[in-house]
KEKOL-267930 format. One record per residue: x, z, y of N, C-alpha, C in turn. Coordinates in steps of 0.05 Angstrom, whole numbers, padded with zeros to 5 digits, always signed. Layout:
BEGIN
XZYXZYXZY
...
This chain:
BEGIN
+00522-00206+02343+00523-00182+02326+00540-00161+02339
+00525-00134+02341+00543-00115+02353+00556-00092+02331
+00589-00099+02336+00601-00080+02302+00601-00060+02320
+00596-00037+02309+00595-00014+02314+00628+00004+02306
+00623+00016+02328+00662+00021+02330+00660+00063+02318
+00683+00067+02308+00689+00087+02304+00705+00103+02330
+00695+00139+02333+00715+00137+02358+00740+00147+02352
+00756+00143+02383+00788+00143+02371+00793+00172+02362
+00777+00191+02360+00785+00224+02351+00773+00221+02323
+00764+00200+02311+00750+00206+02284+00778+00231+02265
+00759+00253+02257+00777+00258+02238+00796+00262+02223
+00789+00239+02203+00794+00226+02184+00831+00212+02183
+00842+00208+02167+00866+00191+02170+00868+00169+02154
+00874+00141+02162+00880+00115+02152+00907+00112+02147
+00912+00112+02126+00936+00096+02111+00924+00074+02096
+00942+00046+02101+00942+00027+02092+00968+00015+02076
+00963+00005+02056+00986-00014+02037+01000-00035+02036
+01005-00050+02046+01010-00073+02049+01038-00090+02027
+01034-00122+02024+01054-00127+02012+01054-00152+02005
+01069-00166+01993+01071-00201+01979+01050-00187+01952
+01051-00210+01932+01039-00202+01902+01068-00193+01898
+01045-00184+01874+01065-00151+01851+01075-00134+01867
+01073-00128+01885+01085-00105+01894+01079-00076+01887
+01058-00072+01871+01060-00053+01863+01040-00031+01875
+01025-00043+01890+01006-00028+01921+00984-00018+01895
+00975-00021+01876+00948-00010+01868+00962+00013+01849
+00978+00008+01837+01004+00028+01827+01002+00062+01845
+01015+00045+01869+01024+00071+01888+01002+00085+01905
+00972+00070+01909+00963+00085+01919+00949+00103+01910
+00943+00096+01875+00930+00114+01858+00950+00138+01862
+00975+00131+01860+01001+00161+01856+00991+00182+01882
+00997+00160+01901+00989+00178+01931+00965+00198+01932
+00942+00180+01920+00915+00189+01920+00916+00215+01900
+00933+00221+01885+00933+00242+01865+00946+00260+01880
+00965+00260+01896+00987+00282+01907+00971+00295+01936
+00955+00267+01942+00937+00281+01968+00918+00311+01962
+00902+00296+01944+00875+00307+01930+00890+00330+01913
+00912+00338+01909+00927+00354+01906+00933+00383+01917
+00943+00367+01943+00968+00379+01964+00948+00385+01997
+00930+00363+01996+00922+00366+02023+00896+00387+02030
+00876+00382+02004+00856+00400+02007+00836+00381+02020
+00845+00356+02024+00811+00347+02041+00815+00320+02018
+00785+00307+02017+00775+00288+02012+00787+00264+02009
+00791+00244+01987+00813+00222+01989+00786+00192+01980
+00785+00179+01996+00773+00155+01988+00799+00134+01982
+00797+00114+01963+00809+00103+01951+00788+00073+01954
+00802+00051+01973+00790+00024+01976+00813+00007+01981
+00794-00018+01986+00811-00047+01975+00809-00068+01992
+00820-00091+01999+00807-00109+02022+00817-00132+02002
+00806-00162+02006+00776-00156+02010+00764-00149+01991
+00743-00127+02005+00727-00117+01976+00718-00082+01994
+00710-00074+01972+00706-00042+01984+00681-00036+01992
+00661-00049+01989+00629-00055+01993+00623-00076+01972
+00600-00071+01959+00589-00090+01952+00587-00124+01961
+00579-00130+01980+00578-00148+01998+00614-00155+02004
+00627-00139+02003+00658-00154+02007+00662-00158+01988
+00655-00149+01960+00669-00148+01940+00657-00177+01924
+00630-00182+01935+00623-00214+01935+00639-00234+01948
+00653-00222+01966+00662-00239+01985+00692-00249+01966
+00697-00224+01962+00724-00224+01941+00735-00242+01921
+00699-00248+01915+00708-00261+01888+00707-00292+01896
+00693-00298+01917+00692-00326+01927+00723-00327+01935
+00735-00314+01948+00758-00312+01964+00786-00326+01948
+00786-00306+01926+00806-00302+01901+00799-00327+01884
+00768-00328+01878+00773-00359+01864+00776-00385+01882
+00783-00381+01900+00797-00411+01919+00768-00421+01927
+00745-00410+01933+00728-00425+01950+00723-00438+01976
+00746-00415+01988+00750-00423+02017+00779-00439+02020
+00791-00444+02000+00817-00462+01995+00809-00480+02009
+00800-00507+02003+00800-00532+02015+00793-00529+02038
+00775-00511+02053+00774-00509+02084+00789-00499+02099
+00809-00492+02095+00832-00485+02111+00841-00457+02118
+00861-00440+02128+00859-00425+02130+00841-00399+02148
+00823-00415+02175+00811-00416+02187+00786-00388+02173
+00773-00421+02154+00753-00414+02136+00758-00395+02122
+00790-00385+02118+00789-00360+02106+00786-00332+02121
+00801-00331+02139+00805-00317+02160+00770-00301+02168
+00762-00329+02171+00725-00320+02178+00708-00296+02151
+00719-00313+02129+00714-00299+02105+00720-00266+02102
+00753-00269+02111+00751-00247+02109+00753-00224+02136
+00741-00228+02150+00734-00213+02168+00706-00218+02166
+00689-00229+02159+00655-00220+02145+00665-00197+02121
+00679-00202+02108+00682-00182+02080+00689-00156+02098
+00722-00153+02122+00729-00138+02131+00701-00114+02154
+00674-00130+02167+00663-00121+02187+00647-00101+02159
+00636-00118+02139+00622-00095+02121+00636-00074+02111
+00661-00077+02097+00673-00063+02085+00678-00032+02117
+00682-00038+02140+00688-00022+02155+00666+00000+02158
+00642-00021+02166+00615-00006+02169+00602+00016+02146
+00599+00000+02129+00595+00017+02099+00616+00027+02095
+00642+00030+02099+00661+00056+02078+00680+00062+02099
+00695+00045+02106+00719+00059+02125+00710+00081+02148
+00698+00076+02165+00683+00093+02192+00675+00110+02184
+00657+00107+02158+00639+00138+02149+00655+00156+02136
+00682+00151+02125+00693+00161+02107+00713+00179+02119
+00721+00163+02155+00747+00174+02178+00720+00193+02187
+00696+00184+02191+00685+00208+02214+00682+00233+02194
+00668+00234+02166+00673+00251+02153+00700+00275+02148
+00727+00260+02157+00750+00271+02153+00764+00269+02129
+00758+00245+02117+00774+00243+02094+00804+00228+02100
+00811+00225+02088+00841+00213+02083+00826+00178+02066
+00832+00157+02084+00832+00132+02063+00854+00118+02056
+00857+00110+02034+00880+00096+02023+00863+00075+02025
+00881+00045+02040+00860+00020+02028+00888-00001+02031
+00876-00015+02007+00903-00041+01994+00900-00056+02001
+00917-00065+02024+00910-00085+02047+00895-00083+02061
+00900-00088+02087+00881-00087+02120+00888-00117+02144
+00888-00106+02163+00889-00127+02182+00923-00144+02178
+00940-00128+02169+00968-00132+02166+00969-00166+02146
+00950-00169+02117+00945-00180+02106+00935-00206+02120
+00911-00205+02139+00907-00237+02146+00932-00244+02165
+00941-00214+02186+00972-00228+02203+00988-00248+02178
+00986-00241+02154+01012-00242+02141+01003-00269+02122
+00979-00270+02110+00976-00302+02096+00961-00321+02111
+00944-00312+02126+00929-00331+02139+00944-00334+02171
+00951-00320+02173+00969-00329+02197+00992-00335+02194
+01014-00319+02190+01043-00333+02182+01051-00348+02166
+01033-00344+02148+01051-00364+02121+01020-00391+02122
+00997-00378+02124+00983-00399+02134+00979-00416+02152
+00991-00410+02172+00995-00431+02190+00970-00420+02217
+00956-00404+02213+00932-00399+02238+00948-00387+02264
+00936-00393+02288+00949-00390+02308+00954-00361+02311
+00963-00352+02323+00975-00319+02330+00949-00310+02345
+00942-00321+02362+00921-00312+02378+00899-00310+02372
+00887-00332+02355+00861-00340+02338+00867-00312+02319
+00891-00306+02301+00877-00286+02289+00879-00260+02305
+00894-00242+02330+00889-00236+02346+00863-00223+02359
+00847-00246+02365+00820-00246+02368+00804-00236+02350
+00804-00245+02325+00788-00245+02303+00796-00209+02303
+00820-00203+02303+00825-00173+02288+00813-00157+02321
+00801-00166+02346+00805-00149+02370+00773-00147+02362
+00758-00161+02356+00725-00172+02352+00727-00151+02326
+00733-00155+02300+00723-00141+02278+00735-00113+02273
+00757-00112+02281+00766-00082+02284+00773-00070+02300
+00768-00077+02329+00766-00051+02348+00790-00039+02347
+00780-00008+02353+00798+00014+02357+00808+00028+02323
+00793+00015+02304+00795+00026+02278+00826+00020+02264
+00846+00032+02282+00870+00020+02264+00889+00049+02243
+00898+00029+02233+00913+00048+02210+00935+00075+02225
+00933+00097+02222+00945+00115+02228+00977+00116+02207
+00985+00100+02187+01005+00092+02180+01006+00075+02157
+01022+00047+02164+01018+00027+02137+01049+00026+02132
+01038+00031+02094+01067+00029+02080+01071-00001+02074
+01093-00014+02078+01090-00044+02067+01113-00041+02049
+01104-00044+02028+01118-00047+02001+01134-00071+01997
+01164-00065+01997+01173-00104+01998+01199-00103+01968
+01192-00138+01965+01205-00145+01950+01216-00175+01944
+01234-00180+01932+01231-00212+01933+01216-00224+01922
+01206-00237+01942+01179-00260+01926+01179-00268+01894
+01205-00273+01881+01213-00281+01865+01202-00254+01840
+01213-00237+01849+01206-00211+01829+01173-00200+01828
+01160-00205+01851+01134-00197+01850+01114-00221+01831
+01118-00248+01839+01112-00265+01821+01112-00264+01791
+01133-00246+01786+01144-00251+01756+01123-00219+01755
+01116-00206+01762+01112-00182+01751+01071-00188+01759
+01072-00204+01774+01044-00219+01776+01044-00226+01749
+01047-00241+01740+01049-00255+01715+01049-00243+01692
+01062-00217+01692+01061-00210+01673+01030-00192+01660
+01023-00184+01684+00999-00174+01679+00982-00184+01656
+00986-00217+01650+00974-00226+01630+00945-00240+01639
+00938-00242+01667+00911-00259+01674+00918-00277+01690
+00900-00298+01693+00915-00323+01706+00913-00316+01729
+00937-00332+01751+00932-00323+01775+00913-00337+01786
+00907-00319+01810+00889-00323+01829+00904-00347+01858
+00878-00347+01873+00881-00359+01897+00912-00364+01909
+00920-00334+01916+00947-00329+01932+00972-00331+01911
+00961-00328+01889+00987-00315+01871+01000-00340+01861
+00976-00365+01861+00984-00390+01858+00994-00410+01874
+01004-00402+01909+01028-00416+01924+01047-00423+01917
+01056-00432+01936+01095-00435+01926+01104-00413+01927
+01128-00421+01912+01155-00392+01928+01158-00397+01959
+01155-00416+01973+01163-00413+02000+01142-00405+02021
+01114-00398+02011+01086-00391+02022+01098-00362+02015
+01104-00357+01988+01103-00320+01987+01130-00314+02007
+01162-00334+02005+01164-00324+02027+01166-00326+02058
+01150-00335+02057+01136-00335+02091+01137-00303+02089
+01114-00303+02074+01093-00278+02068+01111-00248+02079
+01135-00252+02062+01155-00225+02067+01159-00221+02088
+01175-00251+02101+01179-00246+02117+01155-00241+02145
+01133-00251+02144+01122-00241+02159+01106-00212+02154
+01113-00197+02124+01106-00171+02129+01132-00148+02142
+01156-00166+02139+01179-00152+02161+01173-00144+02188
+01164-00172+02195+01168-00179+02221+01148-00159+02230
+01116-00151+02225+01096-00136+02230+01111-00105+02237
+01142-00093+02213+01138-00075+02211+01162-00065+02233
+01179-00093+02235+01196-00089+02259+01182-00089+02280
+01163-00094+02291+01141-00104+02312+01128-00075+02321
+01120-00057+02297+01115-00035+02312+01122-00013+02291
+01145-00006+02290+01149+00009+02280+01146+00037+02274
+01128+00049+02298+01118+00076+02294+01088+00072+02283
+01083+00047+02269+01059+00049+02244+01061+00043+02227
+01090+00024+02219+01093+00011+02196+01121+00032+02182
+01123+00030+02162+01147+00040+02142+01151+00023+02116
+01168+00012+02117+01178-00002+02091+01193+00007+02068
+01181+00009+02054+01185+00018+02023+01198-00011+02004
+01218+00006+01990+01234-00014+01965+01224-00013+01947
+01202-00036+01948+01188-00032+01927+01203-00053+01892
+01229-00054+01907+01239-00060+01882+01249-00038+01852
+01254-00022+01869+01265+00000+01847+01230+00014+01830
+01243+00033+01808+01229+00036+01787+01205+00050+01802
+01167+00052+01791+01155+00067+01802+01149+00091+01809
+01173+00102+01793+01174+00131+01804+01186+00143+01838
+01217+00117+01832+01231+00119+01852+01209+00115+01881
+01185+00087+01879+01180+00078+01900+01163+00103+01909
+01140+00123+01886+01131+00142+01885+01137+00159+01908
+01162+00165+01905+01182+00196+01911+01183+00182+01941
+01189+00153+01947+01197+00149+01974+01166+00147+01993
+01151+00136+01980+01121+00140+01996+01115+00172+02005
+01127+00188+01986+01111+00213+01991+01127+00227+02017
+01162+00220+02002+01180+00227+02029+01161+00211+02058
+01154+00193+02061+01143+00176+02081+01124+00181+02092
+01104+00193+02077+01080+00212+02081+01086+00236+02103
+01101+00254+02079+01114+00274+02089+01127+00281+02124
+01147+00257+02132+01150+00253+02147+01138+00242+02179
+01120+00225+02170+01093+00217+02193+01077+00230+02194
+01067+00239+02178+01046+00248+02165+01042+00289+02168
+01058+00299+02175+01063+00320+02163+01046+00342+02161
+01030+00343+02181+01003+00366+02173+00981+00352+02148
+00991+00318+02138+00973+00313+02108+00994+00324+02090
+01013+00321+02088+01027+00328+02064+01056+00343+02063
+01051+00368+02080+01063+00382+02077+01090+00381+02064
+01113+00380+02058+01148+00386+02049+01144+00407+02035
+01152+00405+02016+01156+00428+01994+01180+00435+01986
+01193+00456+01980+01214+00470+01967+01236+00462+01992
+01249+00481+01991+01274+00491+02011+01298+00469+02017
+01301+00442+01996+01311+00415+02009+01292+00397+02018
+01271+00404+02031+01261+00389+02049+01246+00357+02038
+01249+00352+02002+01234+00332+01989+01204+00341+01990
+01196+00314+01983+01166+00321+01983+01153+00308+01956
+01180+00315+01938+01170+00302+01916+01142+00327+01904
């Protein structure tokens, strides 16, 4: 199968979310997505991994209810890079060559981070998998929202629905998890920015936008004469 690649001048700009559970990523990118579609004047798509197509969002639900559990992490990895090649083709590509702005809640950062680090898959194997299904299509800046495993769990929970697949590990799987969404953002730090996603959602709000603001700055412009971007 030949995936069809986006080119590296598309448009468009990718921001991605990243994080352990509860962190708060579906929270903040709706906030973002309002201040864009606001402030910027262009087009805001709002997607999800896995999911974001029809066909991923099938994939999703096999995913989340533990179908690919007993086969290993492997079998997940495959899963979700079938969910990841559609979700790219149908929404991401068309959405950067158009020139929109995409917000999407979780990307490639996500399989580095459960199916590889805290899952146990080789560095290389997923590597491969992310050089084969995503190409040149990478995030122009990912926020990784962090917190202690401990607090995202509890605020999982509170949501009131039973957990899912991931949400049901140990504490010492979620913190792998952190720590390997650190490690990603120490690793390259002129794409990653880490947000405290412990403080209240306004606070984490105000710091995404400052973060925006800053990388970002012909999307979201600095407002008023101290230089916030609240």
């Amino acid at each position: 199968m030949i995936v069809p690649r986006v080119e590296e001048s598309a448009p468009g700009t990718f921001i991605t979310f990243e994080g352990g559970e509860g962190a708060g990523k579906s929270t903040q990118i709706a906030r973002l997505a309002a201040t864009l579609r606001a402030r910027s004047g262009q087009a805001v798509c709002v997607t999800r991994e896995p999911g974001g197509s029809p066909r991923a969002e099938e994939i999703r639900a096999a995913l989340l209810g533990g179908v690919a559990k007993p086969y290993g992490p492997f079998a997940e990895a495959l899963l979700f890079s079938a969910a990841r090649i559609d979700h790219l083709d149908r929404l991401i590509r068309p959405a950067l060559r158009r020139g929109e702005i995409v917000l999407c809640d979780r990307f490639i950062d996500s399989t580095r981070a459960y199916q590889g680090a805290a899952g146990g898959l080789e560095p290389a194997l997923v590597t491969a998998l992310e050089r084969v299904v995503v190409g040149p299509t990478r995030p122009d800046l990912t926020l990784i929202l962090d917190l202690p495993p401990e607090a995202g769990l509890a605020r999982a929970a509170g949501r009131g629905v039973g957990a899912d697949r991931f949400e049901a590990e140990s504490l010492a799987f979620h913190t792998r998890l952190r720590e390997a969404f650190l490690a990603i953002a120490r690793a390259e730090p002129q794409r990653c920015a880490v947000i405290d996603a412990a403080r209240d959602p306004e606070s984490v709000e105000s710091a995404i936008r400052a973060t925006v603001a800053s990388r970002l700055p012909g999307l979201l412009p600095m407002k008023g004469s101290r230089g916030d971007a609240a």
